[in-house]
mmCIF entry with sequence, helices, sheets and N, C-alpha, C, O atoms, coordinates in Angstrom:
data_MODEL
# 
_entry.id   MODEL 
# 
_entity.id                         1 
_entity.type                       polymer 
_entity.pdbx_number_of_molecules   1 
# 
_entity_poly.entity_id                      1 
_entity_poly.type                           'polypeptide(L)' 
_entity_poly.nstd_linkage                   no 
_entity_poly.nstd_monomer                   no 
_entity_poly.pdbx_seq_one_letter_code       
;(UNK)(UNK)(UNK)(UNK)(UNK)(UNK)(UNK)(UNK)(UNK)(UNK)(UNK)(UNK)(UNK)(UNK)(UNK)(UNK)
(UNK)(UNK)(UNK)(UNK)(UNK)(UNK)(UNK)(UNK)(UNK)(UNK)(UNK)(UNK)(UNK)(UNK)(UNK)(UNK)
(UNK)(UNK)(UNK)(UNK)(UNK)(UNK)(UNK)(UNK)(UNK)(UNK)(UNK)(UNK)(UNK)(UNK)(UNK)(UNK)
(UNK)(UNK)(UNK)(UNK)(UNK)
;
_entity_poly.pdbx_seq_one_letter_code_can   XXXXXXXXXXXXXXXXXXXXXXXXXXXXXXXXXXXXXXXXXXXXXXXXXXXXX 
_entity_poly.pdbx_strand_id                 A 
# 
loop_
_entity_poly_seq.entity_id 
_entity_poly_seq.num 
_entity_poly_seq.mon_id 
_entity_poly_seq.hetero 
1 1  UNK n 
1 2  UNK n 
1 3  UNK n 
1 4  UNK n 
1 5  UNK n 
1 6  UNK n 
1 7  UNK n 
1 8  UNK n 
1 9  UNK n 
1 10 UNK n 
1 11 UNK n 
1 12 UNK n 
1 13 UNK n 
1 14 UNK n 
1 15 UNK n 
1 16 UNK n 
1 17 UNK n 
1 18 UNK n 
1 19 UNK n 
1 20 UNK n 
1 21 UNK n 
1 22 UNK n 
1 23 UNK n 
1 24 UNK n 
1 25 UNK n 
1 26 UNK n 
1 27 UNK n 
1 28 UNK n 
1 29 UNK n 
1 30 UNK n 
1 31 UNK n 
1 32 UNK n 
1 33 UNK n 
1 34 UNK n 
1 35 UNK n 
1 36 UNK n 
1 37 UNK n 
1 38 UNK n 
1 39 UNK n 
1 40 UNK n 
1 41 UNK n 
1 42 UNK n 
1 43 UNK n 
1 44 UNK n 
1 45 UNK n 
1 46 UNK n 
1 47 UNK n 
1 48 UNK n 
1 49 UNK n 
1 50 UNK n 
1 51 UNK n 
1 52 UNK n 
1 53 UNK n 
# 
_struct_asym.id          A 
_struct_asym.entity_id   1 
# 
loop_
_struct_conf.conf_type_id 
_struct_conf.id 
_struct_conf.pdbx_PDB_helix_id 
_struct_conf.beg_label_comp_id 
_struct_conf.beg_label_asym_id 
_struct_conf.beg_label_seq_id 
_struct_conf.pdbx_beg_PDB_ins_code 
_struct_conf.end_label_comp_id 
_struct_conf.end_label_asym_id 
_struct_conf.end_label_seq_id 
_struct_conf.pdbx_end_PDB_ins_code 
_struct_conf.beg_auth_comp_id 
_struct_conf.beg_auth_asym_id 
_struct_conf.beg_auth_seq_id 
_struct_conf.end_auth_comp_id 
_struct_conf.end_auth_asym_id 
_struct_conf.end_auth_seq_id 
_struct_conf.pdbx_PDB_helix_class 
_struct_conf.details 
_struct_conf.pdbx_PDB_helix_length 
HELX_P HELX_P1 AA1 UNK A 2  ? UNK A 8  ? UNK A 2  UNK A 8  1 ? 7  
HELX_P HELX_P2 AA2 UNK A 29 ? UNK A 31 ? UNK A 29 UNK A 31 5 ? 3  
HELX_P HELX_P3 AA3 UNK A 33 ? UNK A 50 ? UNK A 33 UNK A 50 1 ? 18 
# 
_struct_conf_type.id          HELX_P 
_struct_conf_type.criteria    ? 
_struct_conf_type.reference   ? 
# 
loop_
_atom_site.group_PDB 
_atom_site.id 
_atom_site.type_symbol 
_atom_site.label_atom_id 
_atom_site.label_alt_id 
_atom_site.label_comp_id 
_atom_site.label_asym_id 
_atom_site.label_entity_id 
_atom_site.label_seq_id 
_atom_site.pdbx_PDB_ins_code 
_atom_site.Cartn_x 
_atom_site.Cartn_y 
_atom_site.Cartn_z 
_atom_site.occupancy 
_atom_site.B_iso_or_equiv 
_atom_site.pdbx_formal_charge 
_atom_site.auth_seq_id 
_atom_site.auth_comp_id 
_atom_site.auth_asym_id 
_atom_site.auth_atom_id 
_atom_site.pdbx_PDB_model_num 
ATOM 1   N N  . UNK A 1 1  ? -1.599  2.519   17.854  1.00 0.00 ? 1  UNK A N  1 
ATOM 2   C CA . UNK A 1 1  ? -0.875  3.077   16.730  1.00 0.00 ? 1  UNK A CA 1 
ATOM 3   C C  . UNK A 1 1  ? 0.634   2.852   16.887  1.00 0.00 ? 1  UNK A C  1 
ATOM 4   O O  . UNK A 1 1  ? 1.326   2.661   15.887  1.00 0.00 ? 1  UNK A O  1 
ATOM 5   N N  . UNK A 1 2  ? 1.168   2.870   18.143  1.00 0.00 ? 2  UNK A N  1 
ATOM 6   C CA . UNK A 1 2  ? 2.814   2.840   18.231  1.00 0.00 ? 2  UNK A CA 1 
ATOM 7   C C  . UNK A 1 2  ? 2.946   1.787   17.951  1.00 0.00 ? 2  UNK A C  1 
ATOM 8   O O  . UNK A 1 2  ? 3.700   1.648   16.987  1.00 0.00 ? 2  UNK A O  1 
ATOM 9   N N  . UNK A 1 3  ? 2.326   0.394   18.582  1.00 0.00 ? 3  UNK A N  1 
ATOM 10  C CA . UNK A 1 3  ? 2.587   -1.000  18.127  1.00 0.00 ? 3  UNK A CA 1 
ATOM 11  C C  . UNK A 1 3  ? 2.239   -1.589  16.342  1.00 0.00 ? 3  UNK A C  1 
ATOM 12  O O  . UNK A 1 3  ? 2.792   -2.518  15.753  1.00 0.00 ? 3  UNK A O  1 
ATOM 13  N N  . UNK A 1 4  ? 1.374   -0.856  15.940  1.00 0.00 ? 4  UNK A N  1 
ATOM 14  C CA . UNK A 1 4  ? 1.476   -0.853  14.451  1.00 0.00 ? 4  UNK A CA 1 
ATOM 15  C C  . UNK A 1 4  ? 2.784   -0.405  13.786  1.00 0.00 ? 4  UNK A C  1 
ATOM 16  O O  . UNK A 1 4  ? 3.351   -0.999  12.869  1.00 0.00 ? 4  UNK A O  1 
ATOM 17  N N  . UNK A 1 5  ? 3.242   0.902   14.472  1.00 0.00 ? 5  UNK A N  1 
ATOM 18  C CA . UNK A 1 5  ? 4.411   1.155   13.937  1.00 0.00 ? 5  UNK A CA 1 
ATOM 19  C C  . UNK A 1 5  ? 5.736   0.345   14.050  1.00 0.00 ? 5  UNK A C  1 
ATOM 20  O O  . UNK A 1 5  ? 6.540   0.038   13.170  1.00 0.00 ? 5  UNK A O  1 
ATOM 21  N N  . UNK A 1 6  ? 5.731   0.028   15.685  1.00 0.00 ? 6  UNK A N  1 
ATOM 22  C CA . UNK A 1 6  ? 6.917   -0.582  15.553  1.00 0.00 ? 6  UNK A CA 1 
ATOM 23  C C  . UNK A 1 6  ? 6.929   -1.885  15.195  1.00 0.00 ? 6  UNK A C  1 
ATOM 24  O O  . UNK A 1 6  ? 8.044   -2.405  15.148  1.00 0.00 ? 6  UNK A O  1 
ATOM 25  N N  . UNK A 1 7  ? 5.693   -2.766  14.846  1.00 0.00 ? 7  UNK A N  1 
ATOM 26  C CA . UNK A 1 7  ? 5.662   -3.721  13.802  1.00 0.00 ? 7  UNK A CA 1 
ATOM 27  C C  . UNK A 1 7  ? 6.270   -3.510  12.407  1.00 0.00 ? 7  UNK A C  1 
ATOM 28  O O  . UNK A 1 7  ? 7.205   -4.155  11.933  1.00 0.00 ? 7  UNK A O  1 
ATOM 29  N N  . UNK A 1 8  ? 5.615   -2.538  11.841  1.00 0.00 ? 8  UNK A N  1 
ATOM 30  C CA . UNK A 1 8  ? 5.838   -2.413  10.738  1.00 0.00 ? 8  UNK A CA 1 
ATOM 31  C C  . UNK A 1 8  ? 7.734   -1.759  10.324  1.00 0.00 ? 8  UNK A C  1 
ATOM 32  O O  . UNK A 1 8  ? 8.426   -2.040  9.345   1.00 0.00 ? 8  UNK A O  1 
ATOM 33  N N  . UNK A 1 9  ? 7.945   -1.176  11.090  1.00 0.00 ? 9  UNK A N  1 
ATOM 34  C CA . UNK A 1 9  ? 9.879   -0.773  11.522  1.00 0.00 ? 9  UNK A CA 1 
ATOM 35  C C  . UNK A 1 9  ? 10.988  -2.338  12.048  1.00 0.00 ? 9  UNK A C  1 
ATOM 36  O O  . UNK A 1 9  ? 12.203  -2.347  12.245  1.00 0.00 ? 9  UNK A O  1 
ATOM 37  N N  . UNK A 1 10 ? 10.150  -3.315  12.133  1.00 0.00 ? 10 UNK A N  1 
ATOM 38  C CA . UNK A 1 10 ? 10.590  -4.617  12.425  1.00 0.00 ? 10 UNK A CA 1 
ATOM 39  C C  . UNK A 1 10 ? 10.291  -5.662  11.849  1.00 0.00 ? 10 UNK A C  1 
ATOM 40  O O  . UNK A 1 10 ? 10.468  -6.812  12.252  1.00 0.00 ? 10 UNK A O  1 
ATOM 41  N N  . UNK A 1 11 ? 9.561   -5.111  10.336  1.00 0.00 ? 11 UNK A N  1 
ATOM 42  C CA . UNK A 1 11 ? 8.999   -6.147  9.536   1.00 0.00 ? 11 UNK A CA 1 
ATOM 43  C C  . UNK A 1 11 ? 10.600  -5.999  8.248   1.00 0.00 ? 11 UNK A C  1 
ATOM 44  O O  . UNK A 1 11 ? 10.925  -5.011  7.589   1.00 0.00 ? 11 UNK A O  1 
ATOM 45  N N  . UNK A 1 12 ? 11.312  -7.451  8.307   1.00 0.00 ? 12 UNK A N  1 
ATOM 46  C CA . UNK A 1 12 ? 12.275  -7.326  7.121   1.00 0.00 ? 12 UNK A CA 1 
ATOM 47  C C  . UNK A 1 12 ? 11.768  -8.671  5.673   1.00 0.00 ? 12 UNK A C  1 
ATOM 48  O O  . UNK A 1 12 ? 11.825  -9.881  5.451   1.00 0.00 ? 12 UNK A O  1 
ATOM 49  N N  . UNK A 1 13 ? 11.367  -7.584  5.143   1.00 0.00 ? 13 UNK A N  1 
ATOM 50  C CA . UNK A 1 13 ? 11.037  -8.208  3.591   1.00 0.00 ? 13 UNK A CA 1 
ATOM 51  C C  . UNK A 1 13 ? 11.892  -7.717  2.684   1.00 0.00 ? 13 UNK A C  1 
ATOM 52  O O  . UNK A 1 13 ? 12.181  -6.534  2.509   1.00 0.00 ? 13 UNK A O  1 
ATOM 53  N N  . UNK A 1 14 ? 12.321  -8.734  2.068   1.00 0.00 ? 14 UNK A N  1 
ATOM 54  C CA . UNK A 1 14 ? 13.658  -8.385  0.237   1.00 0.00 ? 14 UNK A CA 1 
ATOM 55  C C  . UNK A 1 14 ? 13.028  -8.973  -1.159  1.00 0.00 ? 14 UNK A C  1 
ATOM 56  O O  . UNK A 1 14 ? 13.186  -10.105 -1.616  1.00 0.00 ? 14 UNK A O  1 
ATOM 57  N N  . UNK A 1 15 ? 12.453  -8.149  -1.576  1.00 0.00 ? 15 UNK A N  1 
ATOM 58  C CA . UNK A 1 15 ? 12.016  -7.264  -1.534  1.00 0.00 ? 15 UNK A CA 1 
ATOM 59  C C  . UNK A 1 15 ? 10.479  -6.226  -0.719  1.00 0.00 ? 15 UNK A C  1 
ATOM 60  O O  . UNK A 1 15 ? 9.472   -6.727  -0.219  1.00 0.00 ? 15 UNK A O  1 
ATOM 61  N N  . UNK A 1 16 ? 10.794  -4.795  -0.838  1.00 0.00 ? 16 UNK A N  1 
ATOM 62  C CA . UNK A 1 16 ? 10.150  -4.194  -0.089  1.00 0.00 ? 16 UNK A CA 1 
ATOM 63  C C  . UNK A 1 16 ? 9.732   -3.102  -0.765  1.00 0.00 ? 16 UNK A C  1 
ATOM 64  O O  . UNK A 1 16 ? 10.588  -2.384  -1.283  1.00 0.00 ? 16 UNK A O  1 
ATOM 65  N N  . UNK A 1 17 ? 8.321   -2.770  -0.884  1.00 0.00 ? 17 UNK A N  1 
ATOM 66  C CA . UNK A 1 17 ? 7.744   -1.983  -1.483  1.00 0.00 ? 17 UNK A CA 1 
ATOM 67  C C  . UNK A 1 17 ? 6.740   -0.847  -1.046  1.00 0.00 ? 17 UNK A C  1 
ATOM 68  O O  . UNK A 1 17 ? 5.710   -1.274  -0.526  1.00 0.00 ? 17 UNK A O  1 
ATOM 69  N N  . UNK A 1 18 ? 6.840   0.367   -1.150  1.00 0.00 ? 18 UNK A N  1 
ATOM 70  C CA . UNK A 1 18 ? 6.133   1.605   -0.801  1.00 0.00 ? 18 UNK A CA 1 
ATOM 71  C C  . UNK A 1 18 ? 5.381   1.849   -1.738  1.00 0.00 ? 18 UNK A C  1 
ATOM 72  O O  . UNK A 1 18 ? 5.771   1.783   -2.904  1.00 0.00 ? 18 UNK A O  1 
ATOM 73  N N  . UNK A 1 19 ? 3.905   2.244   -1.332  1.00 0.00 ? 19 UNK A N  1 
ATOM 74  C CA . UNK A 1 19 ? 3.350   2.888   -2.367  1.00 0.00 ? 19 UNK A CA 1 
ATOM 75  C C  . UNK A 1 19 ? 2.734   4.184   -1.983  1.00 0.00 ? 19 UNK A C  1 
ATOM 76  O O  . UNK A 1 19 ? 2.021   4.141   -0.981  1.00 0.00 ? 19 UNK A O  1 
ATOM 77  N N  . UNK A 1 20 ? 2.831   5.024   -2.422  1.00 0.00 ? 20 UNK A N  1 
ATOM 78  C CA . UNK A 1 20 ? 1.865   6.514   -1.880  1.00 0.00 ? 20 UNK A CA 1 
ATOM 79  C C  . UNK A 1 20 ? 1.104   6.798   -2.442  1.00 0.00 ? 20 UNK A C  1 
ATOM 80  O O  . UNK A 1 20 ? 1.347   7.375   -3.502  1.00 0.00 ? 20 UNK A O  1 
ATOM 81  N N  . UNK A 1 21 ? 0.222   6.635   -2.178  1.00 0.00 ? 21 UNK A N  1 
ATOM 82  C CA . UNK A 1 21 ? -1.285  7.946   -2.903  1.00 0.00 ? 21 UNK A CA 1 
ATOM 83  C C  . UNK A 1 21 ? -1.933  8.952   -2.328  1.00 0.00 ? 21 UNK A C  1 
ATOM 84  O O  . UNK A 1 21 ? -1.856  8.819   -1.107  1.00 0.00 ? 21 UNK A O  1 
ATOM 85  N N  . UNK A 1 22 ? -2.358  9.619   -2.544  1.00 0.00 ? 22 UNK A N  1 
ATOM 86  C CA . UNK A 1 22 ? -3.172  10.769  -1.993  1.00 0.00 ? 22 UNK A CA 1 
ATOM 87  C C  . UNK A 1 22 ? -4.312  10.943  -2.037  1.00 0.00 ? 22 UNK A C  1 
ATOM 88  O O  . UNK A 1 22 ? -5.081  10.751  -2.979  1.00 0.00 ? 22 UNK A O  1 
ATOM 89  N N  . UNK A 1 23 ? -4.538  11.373  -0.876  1.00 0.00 ? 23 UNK A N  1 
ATOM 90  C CA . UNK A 1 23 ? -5.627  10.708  0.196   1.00 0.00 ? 23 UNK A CA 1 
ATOM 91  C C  . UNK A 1 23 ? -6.220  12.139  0.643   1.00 0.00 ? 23 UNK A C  1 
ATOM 92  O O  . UNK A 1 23 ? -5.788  13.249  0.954   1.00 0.00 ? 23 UNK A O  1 
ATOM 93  N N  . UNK A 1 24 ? -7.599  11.406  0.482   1.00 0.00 ? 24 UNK A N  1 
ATOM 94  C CA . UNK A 1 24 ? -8.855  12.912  0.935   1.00 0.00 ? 24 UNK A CA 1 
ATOM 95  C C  . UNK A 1 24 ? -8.725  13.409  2.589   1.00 0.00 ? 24 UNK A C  1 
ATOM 96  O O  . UNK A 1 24 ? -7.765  12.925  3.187   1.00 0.00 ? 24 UNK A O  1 
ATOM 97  N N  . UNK A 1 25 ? -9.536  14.250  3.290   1.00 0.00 ? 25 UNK A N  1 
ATOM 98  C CA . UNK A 1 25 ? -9.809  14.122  4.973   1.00 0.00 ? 25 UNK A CA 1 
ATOM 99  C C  . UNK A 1 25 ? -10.909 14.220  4.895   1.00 0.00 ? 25 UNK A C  1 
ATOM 100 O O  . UNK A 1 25 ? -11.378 14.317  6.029   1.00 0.00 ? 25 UNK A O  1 
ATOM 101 N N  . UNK A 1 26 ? -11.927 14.267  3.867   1.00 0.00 ? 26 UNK A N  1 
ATOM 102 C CA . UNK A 1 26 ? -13.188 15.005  3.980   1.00 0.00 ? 26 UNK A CA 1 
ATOM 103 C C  . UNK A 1 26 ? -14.343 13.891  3.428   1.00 0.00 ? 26 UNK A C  1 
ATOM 104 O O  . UNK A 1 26 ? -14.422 13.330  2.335   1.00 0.00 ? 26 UNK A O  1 
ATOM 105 N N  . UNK A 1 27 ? -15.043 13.818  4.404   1.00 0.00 ? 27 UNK A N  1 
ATOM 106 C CA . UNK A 1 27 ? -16.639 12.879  3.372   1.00 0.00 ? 27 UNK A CA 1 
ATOM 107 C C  . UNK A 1 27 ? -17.005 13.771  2.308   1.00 0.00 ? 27 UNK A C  1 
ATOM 108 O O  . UNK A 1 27 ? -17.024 14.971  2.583   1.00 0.00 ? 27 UNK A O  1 
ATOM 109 N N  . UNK A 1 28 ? -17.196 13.533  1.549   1.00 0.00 ? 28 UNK A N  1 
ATOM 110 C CA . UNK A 1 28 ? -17.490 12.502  0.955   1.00 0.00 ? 28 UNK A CA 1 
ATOM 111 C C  . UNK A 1 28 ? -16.369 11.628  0.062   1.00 0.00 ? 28 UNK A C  1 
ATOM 112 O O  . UNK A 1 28 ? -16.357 10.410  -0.116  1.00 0.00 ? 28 UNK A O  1 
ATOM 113 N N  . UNK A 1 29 ? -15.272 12.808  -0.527  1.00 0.00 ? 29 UNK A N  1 
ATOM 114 C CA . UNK A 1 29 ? -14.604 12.548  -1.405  1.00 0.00 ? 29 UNK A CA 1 
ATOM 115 C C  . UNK A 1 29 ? -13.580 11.485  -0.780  1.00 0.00 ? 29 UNK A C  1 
ATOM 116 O O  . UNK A 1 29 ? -13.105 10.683  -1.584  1.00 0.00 ? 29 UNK A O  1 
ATOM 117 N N  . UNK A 1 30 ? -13.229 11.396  0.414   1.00 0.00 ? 30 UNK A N  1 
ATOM 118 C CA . UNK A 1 30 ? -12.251 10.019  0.786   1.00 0.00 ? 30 UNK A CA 1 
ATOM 119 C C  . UNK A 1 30 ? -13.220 8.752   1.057   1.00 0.00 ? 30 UNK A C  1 
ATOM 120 O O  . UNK A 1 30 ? -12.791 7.877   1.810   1.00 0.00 ? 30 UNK A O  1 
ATOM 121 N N  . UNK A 1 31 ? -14.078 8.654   0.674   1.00 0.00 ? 31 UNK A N  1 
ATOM 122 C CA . UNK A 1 31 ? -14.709 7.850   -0.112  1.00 0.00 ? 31 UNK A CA 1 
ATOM 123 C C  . UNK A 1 31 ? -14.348 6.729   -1.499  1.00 0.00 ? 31 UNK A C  1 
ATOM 124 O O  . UNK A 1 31 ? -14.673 5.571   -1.760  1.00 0.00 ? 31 UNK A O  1 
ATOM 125 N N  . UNK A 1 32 ? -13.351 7.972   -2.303  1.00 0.00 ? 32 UNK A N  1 
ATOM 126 C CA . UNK A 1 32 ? -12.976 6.943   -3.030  1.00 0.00 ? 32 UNK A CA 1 
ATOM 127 C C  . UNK A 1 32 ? -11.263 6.647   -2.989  1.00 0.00 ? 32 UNK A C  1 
ATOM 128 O O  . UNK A 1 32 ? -10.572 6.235   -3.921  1.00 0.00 ? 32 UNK A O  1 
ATOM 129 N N  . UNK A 1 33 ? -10.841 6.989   -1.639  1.00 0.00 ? 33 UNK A N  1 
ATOM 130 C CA . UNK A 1 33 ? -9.548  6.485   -1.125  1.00 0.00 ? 33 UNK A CA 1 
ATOM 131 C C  . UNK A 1 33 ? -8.798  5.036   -1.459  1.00 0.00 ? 33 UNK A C  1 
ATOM 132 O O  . UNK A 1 33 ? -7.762  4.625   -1.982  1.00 0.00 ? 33 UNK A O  1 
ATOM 133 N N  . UNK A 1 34 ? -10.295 4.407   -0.658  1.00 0.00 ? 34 UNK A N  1 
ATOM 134 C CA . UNK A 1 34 ? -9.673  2.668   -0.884  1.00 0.00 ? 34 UNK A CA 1 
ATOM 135 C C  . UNK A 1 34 ? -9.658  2.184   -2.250  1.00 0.00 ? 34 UNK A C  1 
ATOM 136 O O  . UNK A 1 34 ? -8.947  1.211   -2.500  1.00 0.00 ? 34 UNK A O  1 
ATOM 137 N N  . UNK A 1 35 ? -10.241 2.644   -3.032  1.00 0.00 ? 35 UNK A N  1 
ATOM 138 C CA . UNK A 1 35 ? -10.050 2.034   -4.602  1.00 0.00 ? 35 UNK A CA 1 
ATOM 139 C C  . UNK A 1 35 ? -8.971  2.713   -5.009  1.00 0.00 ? 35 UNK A C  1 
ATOM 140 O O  . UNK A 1 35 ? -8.249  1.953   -5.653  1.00 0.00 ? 35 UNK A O  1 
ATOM 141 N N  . UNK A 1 36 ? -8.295  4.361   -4.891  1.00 0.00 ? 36 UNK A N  1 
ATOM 142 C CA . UNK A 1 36 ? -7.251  4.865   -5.408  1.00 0.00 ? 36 UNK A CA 1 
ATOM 143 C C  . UNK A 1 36 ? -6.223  3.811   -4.711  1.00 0.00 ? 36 UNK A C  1 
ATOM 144 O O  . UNK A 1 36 ? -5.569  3.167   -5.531  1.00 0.00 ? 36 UNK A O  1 
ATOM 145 N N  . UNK A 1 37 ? -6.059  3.627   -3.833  1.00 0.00 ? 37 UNK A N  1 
ATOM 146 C CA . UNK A 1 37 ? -4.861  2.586   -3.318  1.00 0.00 ? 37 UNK A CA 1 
ATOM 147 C C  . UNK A 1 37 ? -5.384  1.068   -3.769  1.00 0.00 ? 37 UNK A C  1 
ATOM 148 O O  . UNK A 1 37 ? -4.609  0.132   -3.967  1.00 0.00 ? 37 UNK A O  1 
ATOM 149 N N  . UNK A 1 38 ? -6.395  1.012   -3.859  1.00 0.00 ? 38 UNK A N  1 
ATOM 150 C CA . UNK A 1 38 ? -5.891  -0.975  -4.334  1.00 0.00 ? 38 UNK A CA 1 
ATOM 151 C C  . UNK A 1 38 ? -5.509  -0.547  -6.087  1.00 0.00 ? 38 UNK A C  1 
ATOM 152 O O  . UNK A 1 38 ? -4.312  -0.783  -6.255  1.00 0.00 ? 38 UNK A O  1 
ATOM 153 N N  . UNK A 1 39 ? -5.987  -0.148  -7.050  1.00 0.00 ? 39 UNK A N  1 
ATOM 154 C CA . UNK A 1 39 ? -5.309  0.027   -8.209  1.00 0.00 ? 39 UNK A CA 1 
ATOM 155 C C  . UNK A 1 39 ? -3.718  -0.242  -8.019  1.00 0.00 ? 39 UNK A C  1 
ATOM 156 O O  . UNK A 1 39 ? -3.180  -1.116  -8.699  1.00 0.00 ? 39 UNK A O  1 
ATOM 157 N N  . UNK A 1 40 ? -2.910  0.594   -6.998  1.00 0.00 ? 40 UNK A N  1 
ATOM 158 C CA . UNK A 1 40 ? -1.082  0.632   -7.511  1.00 0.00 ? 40 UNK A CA 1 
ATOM 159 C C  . UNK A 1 40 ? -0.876  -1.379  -6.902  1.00 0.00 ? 40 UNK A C  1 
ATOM 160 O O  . UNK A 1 40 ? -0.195  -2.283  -7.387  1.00 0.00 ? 40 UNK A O  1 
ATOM 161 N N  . UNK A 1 41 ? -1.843  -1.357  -5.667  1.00 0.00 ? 41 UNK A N  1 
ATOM 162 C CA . UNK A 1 41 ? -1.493  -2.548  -5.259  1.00 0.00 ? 41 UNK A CA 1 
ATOM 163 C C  . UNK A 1 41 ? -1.659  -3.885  -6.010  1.00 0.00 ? 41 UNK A C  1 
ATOM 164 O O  . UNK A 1 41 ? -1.213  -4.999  -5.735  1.00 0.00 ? 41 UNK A O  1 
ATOM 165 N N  . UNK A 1 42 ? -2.249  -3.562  -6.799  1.00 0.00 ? 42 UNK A N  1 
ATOM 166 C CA . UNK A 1 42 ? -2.973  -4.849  -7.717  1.00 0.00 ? 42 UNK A CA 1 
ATOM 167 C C  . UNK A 1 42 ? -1.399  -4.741  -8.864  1.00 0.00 ? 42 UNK A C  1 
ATOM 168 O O  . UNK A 1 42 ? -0.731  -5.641  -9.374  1.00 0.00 ? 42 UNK A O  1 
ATOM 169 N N  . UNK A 1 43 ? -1.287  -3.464  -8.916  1.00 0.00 ? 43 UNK A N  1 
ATOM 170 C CA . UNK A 1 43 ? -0.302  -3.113  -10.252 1.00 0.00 ? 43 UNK A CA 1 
ATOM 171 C C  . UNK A 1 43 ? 1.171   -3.896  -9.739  1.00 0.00 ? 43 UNK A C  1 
ATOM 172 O O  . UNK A 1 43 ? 1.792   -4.634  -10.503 1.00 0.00 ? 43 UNK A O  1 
ATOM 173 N N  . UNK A 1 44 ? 1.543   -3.657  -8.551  1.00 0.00 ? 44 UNK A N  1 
ATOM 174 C CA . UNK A 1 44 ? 2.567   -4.071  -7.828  1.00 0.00 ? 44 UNK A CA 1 
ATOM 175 C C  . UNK A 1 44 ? 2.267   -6.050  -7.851  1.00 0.00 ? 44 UNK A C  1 
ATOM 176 O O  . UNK A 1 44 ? 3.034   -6.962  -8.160  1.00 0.00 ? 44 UNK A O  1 
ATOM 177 N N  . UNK A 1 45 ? 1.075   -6.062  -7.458  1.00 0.00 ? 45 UNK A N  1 
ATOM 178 C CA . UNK A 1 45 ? 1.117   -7.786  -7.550  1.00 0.00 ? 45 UNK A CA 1 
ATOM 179 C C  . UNK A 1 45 ? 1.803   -8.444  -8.628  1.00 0.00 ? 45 UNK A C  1 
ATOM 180 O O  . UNK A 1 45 ? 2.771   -9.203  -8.667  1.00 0.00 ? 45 UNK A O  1 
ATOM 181 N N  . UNK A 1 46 ? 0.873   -7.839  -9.682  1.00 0.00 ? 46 UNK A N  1 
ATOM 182 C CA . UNK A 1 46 ? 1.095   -8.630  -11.538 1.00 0.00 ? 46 UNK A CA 1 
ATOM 183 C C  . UNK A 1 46 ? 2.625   -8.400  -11.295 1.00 0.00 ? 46 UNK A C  1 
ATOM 184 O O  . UNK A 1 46 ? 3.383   -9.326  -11.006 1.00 0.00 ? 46 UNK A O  1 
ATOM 185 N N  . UNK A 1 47 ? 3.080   -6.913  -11.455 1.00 0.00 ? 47 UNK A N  1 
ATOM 186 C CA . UNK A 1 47 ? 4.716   -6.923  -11.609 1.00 0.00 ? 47 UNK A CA 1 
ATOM 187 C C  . UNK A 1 47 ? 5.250   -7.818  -10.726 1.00 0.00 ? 47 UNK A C  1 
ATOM 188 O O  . UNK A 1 47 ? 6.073   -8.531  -11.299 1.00 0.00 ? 47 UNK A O  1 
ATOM 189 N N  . UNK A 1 48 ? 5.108   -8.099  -9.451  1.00 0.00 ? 48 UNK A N  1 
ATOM 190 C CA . UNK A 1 48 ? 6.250   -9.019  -8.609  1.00 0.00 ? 48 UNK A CA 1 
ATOM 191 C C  . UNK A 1 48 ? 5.721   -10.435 -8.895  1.00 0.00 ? 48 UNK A C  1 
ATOM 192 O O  . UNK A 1 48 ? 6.379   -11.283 -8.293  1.00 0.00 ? 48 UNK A O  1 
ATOM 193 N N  . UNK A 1 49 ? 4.778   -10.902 -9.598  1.00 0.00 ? 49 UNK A N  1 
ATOM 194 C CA . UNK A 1 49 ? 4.382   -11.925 -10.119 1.00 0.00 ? 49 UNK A CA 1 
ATOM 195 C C  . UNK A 1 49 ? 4.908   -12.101 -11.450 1.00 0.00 ? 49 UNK A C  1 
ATOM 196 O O  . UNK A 1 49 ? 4.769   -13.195 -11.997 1.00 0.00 ? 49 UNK A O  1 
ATOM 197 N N  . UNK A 1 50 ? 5.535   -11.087 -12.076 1.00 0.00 ? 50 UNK A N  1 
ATOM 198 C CA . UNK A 1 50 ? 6.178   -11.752 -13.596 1.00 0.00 ? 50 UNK A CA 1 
ATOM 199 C C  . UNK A 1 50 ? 7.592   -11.792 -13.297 1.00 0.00 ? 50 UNK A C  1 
ATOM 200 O O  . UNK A 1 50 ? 8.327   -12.452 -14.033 1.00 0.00 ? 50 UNK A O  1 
ATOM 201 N N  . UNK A 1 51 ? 8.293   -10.856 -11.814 1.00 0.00 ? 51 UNK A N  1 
ATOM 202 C CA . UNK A 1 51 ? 9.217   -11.301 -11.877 1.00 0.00 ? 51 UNK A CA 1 
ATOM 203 C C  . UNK A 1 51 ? 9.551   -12.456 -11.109 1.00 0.00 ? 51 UNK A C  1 
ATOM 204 O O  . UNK A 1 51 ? 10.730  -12.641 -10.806 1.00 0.00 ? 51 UNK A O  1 
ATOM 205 N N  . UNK A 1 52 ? 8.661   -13.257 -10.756 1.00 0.00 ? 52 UNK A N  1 
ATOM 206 C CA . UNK A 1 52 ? 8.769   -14.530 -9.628  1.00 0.00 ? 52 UNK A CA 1 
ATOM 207 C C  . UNK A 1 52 ? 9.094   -15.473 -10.834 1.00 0.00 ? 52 UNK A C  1 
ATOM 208 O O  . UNK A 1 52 ? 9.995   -16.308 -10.748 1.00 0.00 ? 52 UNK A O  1 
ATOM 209 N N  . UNK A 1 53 ? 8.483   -15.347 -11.742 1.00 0.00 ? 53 UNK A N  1 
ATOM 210 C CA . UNK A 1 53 ? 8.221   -16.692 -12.631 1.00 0.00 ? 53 UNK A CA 1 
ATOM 211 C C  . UNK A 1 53 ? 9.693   -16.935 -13.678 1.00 0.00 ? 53 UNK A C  1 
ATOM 212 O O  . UNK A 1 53 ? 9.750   -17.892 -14.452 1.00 0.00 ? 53 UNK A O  1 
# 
């Protein structure tokens, strides 16, 4: 876990993007965790893809 972190504290991207969602602890319902987070990520693609072009 520390080396994930300090990867990620030494990763420099311009632009750089956060996304937060909220997130279960409990089976069953964090279950549907990974689909609540790919939705913003997919949303974030298209947008940094219309502004590439």
């Amino acid at each position: 876990m520390k080396a994930t972190l300090k990867s990620l504290r030494e990763t420099k991207a311009n632009p750089a993007v956060s996304i937060f969602v909220k997130t279960h602890r409990e089976h069953p319902a964090n279950e549907q965790d990974p689909i609540a987070l790919k939705k913003p990520i997919e949303s974030c693609r298209r947008s940094s893809d219309k502004r590439v072009r």
